[in-house]
C-alpha positions as CSV (number, residue, x, y, z in Angstrom):
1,X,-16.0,18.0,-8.7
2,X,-16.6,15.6,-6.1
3,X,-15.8,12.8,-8.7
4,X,-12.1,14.1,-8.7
5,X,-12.1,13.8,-4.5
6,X,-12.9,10.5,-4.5
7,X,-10.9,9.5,-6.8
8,X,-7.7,11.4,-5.5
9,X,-8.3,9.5,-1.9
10,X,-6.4,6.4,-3.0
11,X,-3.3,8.3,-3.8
12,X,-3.5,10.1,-0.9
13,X,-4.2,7.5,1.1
14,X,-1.4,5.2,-0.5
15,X,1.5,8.2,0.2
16,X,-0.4,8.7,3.4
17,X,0.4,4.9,4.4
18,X,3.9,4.5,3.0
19,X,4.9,7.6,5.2
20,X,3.7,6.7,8.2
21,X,5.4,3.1,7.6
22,X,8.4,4.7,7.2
23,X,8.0,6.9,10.1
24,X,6.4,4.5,12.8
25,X,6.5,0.9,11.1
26,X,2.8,0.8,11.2
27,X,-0.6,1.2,8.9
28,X,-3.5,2.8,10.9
29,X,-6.5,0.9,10.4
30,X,-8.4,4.2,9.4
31,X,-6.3,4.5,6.1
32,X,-7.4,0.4,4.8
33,X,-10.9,1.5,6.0
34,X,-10.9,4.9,4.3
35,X,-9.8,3.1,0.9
36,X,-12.5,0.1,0.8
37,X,-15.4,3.2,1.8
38,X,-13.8,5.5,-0.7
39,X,-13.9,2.6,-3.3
40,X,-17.8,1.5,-2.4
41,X,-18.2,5.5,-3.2
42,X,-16.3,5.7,-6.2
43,X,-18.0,2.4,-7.9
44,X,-21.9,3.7,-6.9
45,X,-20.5,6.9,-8.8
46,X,-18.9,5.2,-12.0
47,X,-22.1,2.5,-11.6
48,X,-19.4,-0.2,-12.7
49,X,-20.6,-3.7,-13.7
50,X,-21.5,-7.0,-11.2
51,X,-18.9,-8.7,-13.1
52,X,-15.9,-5.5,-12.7
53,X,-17.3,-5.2,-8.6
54,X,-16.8,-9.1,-8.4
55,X,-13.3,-8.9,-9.8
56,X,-12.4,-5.7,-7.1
57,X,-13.6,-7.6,-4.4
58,X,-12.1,-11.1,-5.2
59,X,-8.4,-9.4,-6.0
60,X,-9.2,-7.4,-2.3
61,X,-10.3,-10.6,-0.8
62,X,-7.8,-13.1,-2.3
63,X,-5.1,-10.4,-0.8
64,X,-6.7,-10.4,2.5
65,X,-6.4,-14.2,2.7
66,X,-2.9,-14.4,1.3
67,X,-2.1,-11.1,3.2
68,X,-3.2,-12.4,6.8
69,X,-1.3,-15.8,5.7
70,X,1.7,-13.8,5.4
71,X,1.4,-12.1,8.8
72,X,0.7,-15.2,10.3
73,X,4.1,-16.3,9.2
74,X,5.9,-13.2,10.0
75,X,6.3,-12.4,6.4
76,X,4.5,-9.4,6.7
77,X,2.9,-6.8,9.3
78,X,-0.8,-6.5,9.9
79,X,-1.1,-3.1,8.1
80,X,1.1,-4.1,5.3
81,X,-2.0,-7.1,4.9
82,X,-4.5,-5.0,5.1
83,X,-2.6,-2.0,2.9
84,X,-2.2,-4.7,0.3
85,X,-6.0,-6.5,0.6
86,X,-7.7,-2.5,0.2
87,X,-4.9,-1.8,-3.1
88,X,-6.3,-4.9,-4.7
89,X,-9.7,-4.2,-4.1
90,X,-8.8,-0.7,-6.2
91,X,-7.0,-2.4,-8.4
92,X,-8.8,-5.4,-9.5
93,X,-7.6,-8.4,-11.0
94,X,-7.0,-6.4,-14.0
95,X,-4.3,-5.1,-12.4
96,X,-3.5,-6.8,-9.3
97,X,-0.2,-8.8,-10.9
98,X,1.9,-5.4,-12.1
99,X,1.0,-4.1,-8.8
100,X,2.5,-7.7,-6.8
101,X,5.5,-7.4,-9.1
102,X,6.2,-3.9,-8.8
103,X,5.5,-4.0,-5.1
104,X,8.1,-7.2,-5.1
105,X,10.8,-5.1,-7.3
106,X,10.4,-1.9,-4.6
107,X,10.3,-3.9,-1.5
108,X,13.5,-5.6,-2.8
109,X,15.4,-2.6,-3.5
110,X,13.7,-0.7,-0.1
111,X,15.3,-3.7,2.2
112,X,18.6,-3.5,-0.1
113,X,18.6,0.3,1.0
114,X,17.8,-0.7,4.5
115,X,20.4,-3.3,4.9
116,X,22.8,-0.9,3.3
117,X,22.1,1.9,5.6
118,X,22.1,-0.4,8.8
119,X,26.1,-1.0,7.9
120,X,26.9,2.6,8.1
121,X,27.5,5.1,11.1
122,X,24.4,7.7,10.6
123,X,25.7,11.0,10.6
124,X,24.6,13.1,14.2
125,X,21.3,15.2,13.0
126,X,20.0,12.0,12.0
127,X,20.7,10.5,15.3
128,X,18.1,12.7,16.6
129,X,15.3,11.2,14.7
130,X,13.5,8.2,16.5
131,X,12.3,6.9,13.0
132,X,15.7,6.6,11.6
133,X,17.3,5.1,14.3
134,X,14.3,2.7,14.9
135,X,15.5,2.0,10.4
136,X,18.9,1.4,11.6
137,X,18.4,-1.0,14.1
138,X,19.0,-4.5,13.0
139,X,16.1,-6.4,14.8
140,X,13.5,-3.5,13.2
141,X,12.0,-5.0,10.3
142,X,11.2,-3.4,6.9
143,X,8.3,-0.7,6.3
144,X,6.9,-2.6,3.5
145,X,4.5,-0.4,3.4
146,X,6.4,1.7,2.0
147,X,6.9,-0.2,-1.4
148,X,3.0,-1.1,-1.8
149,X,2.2,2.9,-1.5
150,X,4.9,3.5,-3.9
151,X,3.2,0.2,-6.3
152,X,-0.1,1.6,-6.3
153,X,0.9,4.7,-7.3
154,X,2.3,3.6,-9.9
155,X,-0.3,1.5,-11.2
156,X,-3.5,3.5,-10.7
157,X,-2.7,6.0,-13.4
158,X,-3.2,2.4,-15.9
159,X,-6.8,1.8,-14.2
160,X,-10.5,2.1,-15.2
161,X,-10.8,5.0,-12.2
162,X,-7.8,7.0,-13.3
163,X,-8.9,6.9,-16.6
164,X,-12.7,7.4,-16.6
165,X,-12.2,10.0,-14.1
166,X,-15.7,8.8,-13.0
C-alpha cells in the first residue's frame, strides 16, 4: 500500500505546482523538494539499477543547469527551474525529450491563451479574482508552470514507476 503513495506523490505534486502557478505565479520550494525525497523513496523501494539512478539524476541535473541558465536569462522563473530539474529527475532520460516537447507544445498554446485573454475585457466576477487579473495584466509573465505539471502528467503514465507500480 505504501508503494501506491509514493508513487501517486509526483502527480500530486505536479497538479499541486501547476495550480499554484496559475494562482500566484510561483513554485514553493517544498513541492521540488517533496519530489526529489519522494523519488530517493520510490527508487530504495523499486531497488532500481546504478546505471537507471545515474540516468534520473543526470536528466534532473542537466535540467537544473539548463533550468537556472534559463532563469538567469529571464526565460524562465525560479520555480519553473526547479519544477522542471525534480520532473526530469522522475523522468529520466528515457523520457526526458517527450516531456521537453510536450512541455514546449503546452507552454505554447498556455501563452497563446494568455495573450488571447489579455485582449479581451474580463467579464465582472472575474474582476474579483486577484489571480486573474494578475493573468490579464500585460507586464505579468506566463505560469509556465502550469504546462510542465500538465507534461509530466502526461508522461509518467509511459514510465518505469507508473508501470512497475513498485
Amino acid at each position: 500500500m505504501i508503494e501506491y503513495a509514493v508513487i501517486l506523490i509526483f502527480p500530486a505534486a505536479m497538479a499541486f505546482a501547476g495550480a499554484m502557478d496559475m494562482l500566484t505565479m510561483t513554485i514553493p520550494n517544498r513541492i521540488s523538494i517533496v519530489l526529489v525525497a519522494a523519488f530517493a523513496v520510490a527508487a530504495a523501494m523499486m531497488g532500481i539499477g546504478w546505471w537507471a539512478l545515474a540516468s534520473h539524476v543526470g536528466a534532473g541535473l542537466l535540467m537544473l543547469m539548463i533550468g537556472i541558465g534559463m532563469f538567469a536569462l529571464g526565460w524562465l522563473g525560479g520555480g519553473d527551474a526547479k519544477l522542471l530539474a525534480a520532473t526530469a529527475l522522475w523522468l529520466g532520460f528515457d523520457h526526458l525529450l517527450p516531456y521537453l516537447l510536450l512541455a514546449a507544445m503546452a507552454g505554447g498554446a498556455l501563452s497563446l491563451a494568455i495573450l488571447f485573454y489579455r485582449r479581451l475585457m474580463p467579464p465582472l466576477w472575474l474582476t474579483r479574482q486577484a489571480w486573474a487579473m494578475r493573468l490579464h495584466h500585460a507586464k505579468t509573465g506566463i505560469p509556465y508552470g502550469v504546462a510542465l505539471a500538465a507534461a509530466g502528467l502526461h508522461v509518467f503514465p509511459s514510465t518505469l514507476w507508473f508501470a512497475a507500480g513498485i
